[in-house]
C-alpha positions in Angstrom: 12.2 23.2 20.7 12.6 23.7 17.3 11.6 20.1 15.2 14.4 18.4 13.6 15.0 18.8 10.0 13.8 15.4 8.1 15.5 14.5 4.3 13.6 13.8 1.4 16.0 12.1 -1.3 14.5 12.0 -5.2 16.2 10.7 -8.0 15.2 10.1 -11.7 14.8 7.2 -13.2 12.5 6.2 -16.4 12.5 2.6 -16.9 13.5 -1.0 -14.9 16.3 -2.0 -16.7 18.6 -3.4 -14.0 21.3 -1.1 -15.0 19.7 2.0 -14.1 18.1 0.9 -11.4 20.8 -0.1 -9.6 22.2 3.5 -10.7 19.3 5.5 -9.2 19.3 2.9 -5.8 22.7 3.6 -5.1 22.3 7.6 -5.9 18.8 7.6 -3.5 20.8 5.6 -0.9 23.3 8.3 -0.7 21.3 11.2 -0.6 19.3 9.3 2.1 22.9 9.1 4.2 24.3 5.6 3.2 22.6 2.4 4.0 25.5 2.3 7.0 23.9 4.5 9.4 21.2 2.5 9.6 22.6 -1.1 8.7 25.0 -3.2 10.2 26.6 -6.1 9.4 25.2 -9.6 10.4 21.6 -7.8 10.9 19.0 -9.6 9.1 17.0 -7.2 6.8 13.1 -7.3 5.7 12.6 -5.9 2.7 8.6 -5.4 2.8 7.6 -4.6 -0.9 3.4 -4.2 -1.9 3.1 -7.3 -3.0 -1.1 -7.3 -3.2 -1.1 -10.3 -5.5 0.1 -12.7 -7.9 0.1 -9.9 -11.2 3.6 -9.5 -14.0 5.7 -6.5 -13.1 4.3 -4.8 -16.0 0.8 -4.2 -14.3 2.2 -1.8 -11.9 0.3 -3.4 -9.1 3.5 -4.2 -7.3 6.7 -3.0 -5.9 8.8 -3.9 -9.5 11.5 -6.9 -8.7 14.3 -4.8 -10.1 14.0 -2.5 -7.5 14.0 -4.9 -4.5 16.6 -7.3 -6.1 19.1 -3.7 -5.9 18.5 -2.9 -2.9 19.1 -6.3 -1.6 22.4 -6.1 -3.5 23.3 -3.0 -1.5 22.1 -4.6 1.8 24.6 -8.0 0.9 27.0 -5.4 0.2 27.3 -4.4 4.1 27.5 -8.2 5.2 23.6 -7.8 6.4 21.0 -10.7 5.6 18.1 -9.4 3.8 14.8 -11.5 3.5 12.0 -10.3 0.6 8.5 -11.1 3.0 4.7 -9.9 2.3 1.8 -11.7 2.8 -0.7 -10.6 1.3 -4.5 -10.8 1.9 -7.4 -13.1 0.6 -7.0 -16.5 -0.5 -3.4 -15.5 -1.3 -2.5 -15.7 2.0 -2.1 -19.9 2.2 1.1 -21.3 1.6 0.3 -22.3 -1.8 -0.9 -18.3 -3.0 2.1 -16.8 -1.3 4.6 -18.9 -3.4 2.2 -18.1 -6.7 2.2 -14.3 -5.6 6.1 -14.5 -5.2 6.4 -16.2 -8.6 4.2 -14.0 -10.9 5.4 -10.8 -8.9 9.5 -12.1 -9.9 10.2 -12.5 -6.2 11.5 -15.8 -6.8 13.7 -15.2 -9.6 15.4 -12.3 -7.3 15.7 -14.6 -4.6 17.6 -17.3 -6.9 19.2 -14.9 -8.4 20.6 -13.7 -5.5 20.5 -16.6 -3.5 18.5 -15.6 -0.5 15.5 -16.1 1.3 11.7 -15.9 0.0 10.1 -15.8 3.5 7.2 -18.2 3.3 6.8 -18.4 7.5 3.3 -16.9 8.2 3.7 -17.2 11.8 1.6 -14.5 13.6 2.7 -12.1 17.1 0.4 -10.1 18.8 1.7 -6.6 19.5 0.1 -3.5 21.6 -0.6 -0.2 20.4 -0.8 3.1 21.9 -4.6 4.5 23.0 -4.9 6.4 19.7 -5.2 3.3 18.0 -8.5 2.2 16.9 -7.6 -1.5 17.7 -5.5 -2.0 20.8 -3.5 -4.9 19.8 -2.5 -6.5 16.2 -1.5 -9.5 15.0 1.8 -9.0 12.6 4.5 -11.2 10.8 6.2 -12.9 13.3 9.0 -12.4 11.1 8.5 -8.5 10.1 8.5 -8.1 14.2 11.6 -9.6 14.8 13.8 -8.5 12.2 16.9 -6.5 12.6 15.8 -3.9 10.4 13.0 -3.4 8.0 13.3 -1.3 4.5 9.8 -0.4 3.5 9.4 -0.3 -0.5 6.0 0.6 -1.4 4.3 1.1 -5.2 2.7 4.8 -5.4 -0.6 4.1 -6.4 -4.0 5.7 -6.0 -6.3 3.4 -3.5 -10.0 2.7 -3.9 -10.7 3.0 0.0 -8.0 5.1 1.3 -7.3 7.5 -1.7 -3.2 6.6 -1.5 -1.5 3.5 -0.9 2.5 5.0 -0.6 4.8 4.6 2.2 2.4 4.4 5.2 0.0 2.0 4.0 2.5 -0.4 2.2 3.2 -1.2 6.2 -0.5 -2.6 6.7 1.0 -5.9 4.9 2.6 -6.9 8.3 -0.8 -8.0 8.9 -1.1 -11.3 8.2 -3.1 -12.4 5.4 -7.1 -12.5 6.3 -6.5 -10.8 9.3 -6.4 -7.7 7.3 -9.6 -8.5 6.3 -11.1 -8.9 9.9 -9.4 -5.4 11.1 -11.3 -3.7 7.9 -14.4 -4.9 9.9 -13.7 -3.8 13.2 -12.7 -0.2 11.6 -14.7 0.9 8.6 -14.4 4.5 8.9 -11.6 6.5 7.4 -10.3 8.3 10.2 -9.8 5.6 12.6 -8.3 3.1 9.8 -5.9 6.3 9.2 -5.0 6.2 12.9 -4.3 2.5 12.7 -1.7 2.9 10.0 0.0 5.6 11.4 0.0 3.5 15.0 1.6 0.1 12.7 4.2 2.7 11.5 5.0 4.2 14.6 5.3 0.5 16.3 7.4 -1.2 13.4 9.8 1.8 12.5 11.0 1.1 9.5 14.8 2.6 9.4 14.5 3.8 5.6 11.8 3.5 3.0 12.3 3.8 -1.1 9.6 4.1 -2.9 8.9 2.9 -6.8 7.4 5.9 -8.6 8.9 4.6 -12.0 5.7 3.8 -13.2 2.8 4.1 -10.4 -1.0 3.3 -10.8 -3.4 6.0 -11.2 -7.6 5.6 -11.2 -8.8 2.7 -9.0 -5.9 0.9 -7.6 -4.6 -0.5 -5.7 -5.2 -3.5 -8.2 -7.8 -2.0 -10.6 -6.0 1.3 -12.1 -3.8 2.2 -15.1 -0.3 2.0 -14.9 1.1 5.7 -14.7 4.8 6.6 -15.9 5.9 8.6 -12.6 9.9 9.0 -13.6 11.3 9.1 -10.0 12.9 7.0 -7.1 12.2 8.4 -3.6 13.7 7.8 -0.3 13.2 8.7 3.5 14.0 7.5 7.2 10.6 9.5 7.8 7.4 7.5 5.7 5.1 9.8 7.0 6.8 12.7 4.9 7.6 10.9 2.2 4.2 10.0 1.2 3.3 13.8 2.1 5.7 15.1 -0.3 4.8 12.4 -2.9 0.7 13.4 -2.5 2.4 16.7 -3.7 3.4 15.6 -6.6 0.6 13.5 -7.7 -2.0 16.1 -6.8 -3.5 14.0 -4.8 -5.3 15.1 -1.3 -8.4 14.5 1.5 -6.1 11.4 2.6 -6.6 10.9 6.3 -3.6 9.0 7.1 -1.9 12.4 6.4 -4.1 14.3 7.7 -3.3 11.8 10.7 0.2 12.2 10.8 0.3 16.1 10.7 -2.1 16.1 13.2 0.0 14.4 15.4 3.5 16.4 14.6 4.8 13.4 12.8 5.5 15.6 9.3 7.5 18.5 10.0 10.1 21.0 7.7 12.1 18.1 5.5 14.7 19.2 3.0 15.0 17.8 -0.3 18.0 16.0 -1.8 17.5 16.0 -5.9 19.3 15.7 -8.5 19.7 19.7 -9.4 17.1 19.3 -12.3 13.5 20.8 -12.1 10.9 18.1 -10.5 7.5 18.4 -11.5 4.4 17.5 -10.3 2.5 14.5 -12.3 -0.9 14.7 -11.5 -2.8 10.8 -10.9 -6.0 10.5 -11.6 -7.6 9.7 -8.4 -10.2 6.4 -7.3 -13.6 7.7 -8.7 -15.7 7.0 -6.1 -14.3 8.9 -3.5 -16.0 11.8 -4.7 -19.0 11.4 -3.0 -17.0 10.7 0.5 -17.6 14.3 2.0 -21.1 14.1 4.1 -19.4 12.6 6.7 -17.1 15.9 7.0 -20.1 18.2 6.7 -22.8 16.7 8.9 -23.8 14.7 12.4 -22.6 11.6 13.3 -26.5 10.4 13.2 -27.3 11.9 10.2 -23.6 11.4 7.9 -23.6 7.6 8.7 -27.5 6.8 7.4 -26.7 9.1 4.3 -23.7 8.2 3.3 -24.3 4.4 3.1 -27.4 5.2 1.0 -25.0 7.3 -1.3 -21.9 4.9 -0.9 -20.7 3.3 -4.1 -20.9 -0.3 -4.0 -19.1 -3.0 -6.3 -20.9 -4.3 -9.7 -19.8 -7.9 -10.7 -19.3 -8.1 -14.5 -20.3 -10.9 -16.1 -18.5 -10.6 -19.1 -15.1 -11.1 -16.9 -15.9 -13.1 -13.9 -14.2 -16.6 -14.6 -16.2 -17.5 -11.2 -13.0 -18.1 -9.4 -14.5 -16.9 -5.9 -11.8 -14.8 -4.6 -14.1 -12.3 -4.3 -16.2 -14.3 -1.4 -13.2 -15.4 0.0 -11.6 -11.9 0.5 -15.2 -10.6 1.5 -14.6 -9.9 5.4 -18.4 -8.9 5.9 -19.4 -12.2 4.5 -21.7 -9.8 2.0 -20.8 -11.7 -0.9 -22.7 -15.0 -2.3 -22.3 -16.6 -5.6 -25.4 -17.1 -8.1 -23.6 -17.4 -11.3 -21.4 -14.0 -10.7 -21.4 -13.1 -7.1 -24.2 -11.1 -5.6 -23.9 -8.6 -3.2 -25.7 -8.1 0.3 -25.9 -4.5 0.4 -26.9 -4.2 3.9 -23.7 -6.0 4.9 -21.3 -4.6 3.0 -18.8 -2.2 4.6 -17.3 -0.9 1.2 -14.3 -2.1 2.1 -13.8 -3.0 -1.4 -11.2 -5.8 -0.4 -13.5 -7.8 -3.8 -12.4 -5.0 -6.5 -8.3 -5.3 -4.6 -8.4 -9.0 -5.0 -10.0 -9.9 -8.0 -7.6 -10.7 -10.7 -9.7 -10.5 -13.5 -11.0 -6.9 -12.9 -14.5 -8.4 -13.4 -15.3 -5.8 -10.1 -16.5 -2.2 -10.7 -17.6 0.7 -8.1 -20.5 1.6 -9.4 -23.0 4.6 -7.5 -26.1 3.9 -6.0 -29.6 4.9 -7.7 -29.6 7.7 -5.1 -26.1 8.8 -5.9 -26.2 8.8 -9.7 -29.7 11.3 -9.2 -27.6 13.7 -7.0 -24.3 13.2 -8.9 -24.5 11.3 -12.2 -22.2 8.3 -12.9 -18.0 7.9 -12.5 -18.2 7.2 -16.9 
């Protein structure tokens, strides 16, 4: 049987003034086939944007508020109830962080704005997944679960553990606050977190996703990178090959939670709705430490797993921007972190999770090679 033919929908758009972002929404929604095939009225809506943490727009850490606040408009326009919800990990995920992360990111002033809800309900559900899960049953939103419908609206960025943080991985914020943390213990390796995402994606269906690529992040985001002027809105009902077509664009491969997906017949043919003009590619500069990632491709299980922690980039502290806050031990889900004027690392538990360099809001963490590794490779500067 021959695999039905997905839609990619692209539109260009150079900046967040309201105006033409509420031009480009309506245009992606369109070419995606109307927000009424897929929305009803009455339903109440999630939007999920990547919310990491409490940073201005401007930073290009999250999902930009002008975006969300349009497509809300266009959900009120149908008689639906959306709801903006995230919650996001490390000490962020109290009741106090979440309403600072909703403040500093402009989720509140959307909300007022628009008078609806902020979802500040942290209520947990346990869920199964299927066997090719690495975990067998996750603890989500409460909220997220139940909801009529969820529109996924991710930040492209670049990702200092998984390479990419898009479509698919935007979905991993379901997971309530520091239980993200404790599931980056249990799975540490790159496949099997891959697996995991596609299984959260597979279980919470999301019936369309638009993605911000205005201005994404390039270098070591998800928190840590440069913001990256991108140009385009992008929108599927398939996240899997949206972020496939977007890793195209931003020259940007080895990501397992593609390599996942295709493996699995999840990303098939997909035609693309533009806008009739040429679209092309902007390469991101990718997470610099993942260049040392490939022993575990290339050798044994017994031999890859002793050499590649030896060669693994760990974080550095810098004590010229540490403010001491200890977000850094408190997001730590390896408990590898103490503090001794900066923090100080335990190398031997560390799982290079990097969940320290994500939170820290005062980039005061680097990733920084081993002695080993800078001999065999020489330094990321």
């Amino acid at each position: 049987m021959a695999k039905k033919i997905k839609e990619v929908a692209i539109t260009a758009c150079d900046d967040y003034s309201q105006v033409k972002v509420d031009a480009a929404v309506n245009r992606i929604l369109e070419r995606a086939g109307g927000l009424e095939s897929c929305i009803r009225p009455g339903m109440r809506v999630a939007l999920k944007p990547n919310l990491v943490m409490g940073k201005d727009p401007a930073a290009a850490v999250t999902t930009h508020p002008a975006i969300v606040e349009s497509v809300a408009k266009a959900v009120m326009d149908i008689g639906a109830v959306p709801f903006i919800v995230d919650s996001p990990g490390g000490p962020s995920a109290n009741a106090t962080g979440l309403r600072m992360v909703y403040k500093k990111t402009g989720m509140t002033s959307v909300a007022e704005r628009l008078g609806i809800e902020l979802c500040h309900d942290t209520t947990e559900v346990e869920i199964a997944l299927t066997d090719q899960s690495p975990i067998r049953k996750v603890a989500l939103l409460k909220v997220i679960h139940e909801a009529d419908a969820i529109i996924n609206l991710p930040k492209v960025k670049t990702h200092a553990q998984t390479g990419y943080t898009g479509a698919v991985k935007n979905l991993y914020g379901a997971i309530p606050g520091m239980r993200k943390a404790e599931y980056h213990f249990r799975v540490q390796e790159r496949k099997p977190f891959g697996q995991l995402l596609v299984e959260l994606n597979l279980a919470l269906r999301p019936v369309l996703t638009i993605m911000d690529g205005v201005i994404g992040m390039e270098g070591d985001g998800p928190t840590a990178g440069e913001p990256k002027p991108f140009g385009y809105l992008l929108a599927s009902r398939c996240p899997f090959t949206l972020d496939n077509y977007v890793l195209s664009l931003i020259r940007i491969d080895d990501i397992e939670m593609d390599r996942v997906a295709q493996a699995r017949g999840l990303i098939g043919p997909f035609r693309l709705v533009d806008d009739g003009k040429e679209i092309r590619p902007v390469p991101f500069r990718p997470a610099a430490h993942r260049r040392v990632n490939f022993v575990e491709n290339y050798l044994p299980a017994f031999l890859a797993r002793p050499i590649s922690r030896s060669l693994r980039p760990l974080p550095a502290f810098l004590p010229q921007k540490c403010v001491r806050c200890r977000i850094c031990l408190q997001s730590c889900p390896a408990d590898a972190l103490t503090m001794e004027g900066i923090p100080r690392l335990d190398k031997e538990k560390c799982i290079g999770c990097l969940c320290c360099q994500e939170m820290c809001p005062e980039r005061a963490v680097e990733v920084r090679r081993s002695g080993i590794g800078r001999l065999l490779f020489g330094s990321f500067h």
